[in-house]
N, C-alpha and C positions, 0 to 999 in steps of 0.2 A: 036705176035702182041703187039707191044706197047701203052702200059694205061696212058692217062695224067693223073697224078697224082699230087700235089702238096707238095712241096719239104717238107721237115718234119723241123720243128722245130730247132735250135741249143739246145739243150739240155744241162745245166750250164752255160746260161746266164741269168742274170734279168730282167727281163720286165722292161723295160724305159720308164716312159712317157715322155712325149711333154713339153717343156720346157714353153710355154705357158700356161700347164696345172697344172705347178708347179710352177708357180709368182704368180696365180690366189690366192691361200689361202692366201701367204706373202702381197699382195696387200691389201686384205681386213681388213687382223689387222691394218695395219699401218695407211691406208685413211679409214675412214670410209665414207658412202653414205653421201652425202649433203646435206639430210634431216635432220639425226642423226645427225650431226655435228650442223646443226640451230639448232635443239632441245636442245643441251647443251649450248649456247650458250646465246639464247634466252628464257626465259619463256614463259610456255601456255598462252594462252589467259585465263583471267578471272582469272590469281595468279599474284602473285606481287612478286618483290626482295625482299630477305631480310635487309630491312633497318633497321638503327641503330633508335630504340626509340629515338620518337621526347625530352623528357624529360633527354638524355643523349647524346644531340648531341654535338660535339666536337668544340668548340669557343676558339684561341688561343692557341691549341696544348693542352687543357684543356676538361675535359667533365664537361661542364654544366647543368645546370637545368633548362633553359630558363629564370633565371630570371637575369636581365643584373647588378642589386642593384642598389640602390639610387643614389651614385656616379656618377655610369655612366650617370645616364637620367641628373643630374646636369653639367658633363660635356661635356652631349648632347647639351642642352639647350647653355649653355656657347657656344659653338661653332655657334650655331646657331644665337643666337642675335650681335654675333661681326661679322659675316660673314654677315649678312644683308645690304646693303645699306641704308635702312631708317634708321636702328639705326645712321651709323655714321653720316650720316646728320644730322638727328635731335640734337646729341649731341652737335655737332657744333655749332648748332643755336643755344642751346641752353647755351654753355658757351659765344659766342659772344654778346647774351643778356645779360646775366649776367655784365661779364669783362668787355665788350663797353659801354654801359650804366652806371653802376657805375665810370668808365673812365671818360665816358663823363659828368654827373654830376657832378664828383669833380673836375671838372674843367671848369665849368662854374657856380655853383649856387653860390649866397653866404648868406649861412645858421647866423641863431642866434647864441648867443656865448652857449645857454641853450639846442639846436640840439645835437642828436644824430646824428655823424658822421659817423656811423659806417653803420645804418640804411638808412642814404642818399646814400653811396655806394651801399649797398643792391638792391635797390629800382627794379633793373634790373630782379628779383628773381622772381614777381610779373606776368611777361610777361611771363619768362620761364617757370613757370608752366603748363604755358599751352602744351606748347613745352615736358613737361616732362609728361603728360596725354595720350597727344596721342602717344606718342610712347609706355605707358604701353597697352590701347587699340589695337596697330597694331602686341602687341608681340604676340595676340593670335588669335586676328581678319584674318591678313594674311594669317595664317595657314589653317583656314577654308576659305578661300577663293581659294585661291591653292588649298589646300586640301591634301596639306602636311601633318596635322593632322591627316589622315587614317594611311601615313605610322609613324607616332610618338607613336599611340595608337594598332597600329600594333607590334610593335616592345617592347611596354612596356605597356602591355593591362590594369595596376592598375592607372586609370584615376586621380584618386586626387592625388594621387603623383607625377602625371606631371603635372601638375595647381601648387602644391604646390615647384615643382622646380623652374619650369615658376617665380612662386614670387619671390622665394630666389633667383636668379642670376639675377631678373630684379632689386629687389631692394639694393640687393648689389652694383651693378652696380650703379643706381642713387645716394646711398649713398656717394662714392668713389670718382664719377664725382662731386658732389656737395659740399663738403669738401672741395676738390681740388680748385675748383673754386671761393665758397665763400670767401674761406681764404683768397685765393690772393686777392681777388678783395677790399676784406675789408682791408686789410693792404695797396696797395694800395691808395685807396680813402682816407683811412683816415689819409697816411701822406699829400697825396696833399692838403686836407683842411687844416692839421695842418700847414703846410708850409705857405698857402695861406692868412687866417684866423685866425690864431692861437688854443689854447685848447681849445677843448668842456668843457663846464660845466657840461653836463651831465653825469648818469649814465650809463656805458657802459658795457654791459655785451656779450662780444667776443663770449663765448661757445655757451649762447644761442643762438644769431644772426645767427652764423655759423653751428652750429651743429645739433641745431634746425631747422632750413631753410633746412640742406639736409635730416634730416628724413622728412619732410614736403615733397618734392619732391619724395621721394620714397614712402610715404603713398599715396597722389593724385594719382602716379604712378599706384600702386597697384587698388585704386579705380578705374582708366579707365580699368585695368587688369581684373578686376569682371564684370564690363558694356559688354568688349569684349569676353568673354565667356559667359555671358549672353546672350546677343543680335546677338553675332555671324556675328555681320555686322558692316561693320570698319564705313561707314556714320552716319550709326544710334549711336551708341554706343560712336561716336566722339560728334554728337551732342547731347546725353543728359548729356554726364561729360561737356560740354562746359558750359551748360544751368546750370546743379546744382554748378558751379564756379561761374558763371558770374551773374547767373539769382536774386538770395537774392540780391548783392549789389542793382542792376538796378529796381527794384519793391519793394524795403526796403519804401525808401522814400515816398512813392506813398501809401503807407498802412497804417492802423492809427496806430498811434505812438506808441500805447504798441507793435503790431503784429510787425509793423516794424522794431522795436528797437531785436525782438527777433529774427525774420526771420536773421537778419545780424549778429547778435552776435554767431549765431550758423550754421555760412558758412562757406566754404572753405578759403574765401579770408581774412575773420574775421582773423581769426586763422592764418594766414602767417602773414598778419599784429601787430596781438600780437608776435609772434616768432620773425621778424626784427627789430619791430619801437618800440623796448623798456618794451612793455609790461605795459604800464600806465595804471593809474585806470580812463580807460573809458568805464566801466559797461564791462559785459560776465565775462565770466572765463580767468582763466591767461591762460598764455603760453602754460607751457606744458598741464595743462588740454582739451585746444583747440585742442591741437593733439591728444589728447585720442580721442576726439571726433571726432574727421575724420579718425582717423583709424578705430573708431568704422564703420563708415561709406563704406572703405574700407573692413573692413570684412563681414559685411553684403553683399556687391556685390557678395564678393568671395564667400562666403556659397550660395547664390543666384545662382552663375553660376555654380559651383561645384556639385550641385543639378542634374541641368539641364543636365550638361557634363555626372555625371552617369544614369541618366535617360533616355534620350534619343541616339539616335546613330549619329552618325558622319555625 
């Protein structure tokens, strides 16, 4: 009687597995799960990358220390005031007052032979000032207005040394532009009178007329420069540099005669008038001491706004 049995084994063969069951391990080295793959790839929640310290971040293929130095915020600055539109306007206005106006007087007045000719060219200088205020008010005025200012004190968080670049590139600038200007316009003017007219009798002193007239336009400058960090509002701060220019000449008269005689001799417009028209002895201080005194004027704004700028916030 036959036993089903099942067949026995080959005996010196190896057990084989399943080819399926042998990609399985090679699989798992090679791919890892989709989880584990995010995990490396990704950070936990609540850790961070490792980033490069902010005090050694890399600026121009350079590692830095965050501070940009003085340089750069002045050739910030410079970039920024010739890139404005009101600047170039205003400059414009402010040399075709100048040039046209002494233009146009020396070729229509006709002065004493004892005139300063030089001063008659000039005369132009008197308008632009004004022209040259408010654009120092709008170099810093704008910014808080915009509010470009956050990204400037952002970027270079030591406050008085961006006020105090803010002056030296504003007032170099009006220096440069009024040299330039003056000069021609007095040479100029003063051959058309002398063509015209002939020699002044006068004493004429070129350096000061010229040289003095453009530091005068960059001190005013500077002066609406302090108004406008001060005040922080280009209306406001336009009209009270207007008011301390204009306001002594127009209520001089009107006051009794000791106050009035001093309220004018110790104005802005005083003091540009001693600078152009010769510098005669008619009472105040000479020339250049009348600039001491309105840059003093000038600086007091500037420490006045400077104050403010580090004190309060943006």
């Amino acid at each position: 009687m036959a036993q089903n049995t099942p067949p026995p084994m080959p005996q010196g063969q190896p057990h084989v597995m399943p080819q399926a069951q042998m990609a399985a391990p090679q699989q798992t080295q090679q791919f890892p799960p989709p989880g584990q793959q995010a995990q490396q790839q990704f950070p936990a929640p609540g850790h961070q990358a490792p980033y490069p310290p902010v005090g050694q971040s890399q600026v121009g293929g350079q590692v830095g220390g965050g501070n940009a130095g003085f340089g750069r915020v002045l050739l910030s600055e410079w970039t920024k005031i010739r890139t404005v539109r009101s600047t170039m306007w205003t400059l414009v206005v402010m040399v075709l007052l100048i040039l046209g106006l002494g233009v146009l007087l020396a070729g229509t007045v006709s002065p004493d032979a004892d005139d300063d000719y030089v001063s008659i060219a000039l005369i132009g200088v008197i308008v632009a000032q004004l022209a040259a205020a408010t654009l120092g008010v709008l170099t810093i005025s704008a910014e808080y207005t915009t509010g470009m200012i956050r990204t400037t004190l952002t970027a270079y968080p030591r406050r008085l040394q961006v006020l105090v670049a803010k002056g030296v590139v504003f007032a170099g600038l009006m220096f440069v532009v009024g040299v330039i200007t003056m000069g021609v316009t007095a040479v100029l003017g003063k051959a058309m009178l002398t063509s015209r007219i002939g020699d002044s009798t006068a004493e004429v002193d070129l350096f000061r007329s010229v040289v003095g007239g453009s530091l005068y336009l960059a001190v005013i400058g500077l002066f609406g420069l302090g108004l406008g960090v001060l005040l922080r509002h280009s209306a406001g701060a336009i009209t009270a540099l207007m008011g301390a220019i204009l306001l002594p000449m127009i209520i001089g008269p009107f006051l009794p005669h000791s106050v009035g005689e001093k309220v004018m001799e110790y104005s802005p417009m005083f003091a540009l008038g001693k600078l152009i028209g010769g510098g005669g002895d008619n009472g105040g201080p000479g020339p250049w001491p009348s600039l001491l005194l309105i840059a003093a004027y000038a600086a007091l704004a500037l420490i006045a706004g400077g104050v403010r700028m580090r004190s309060r916030d943006v």
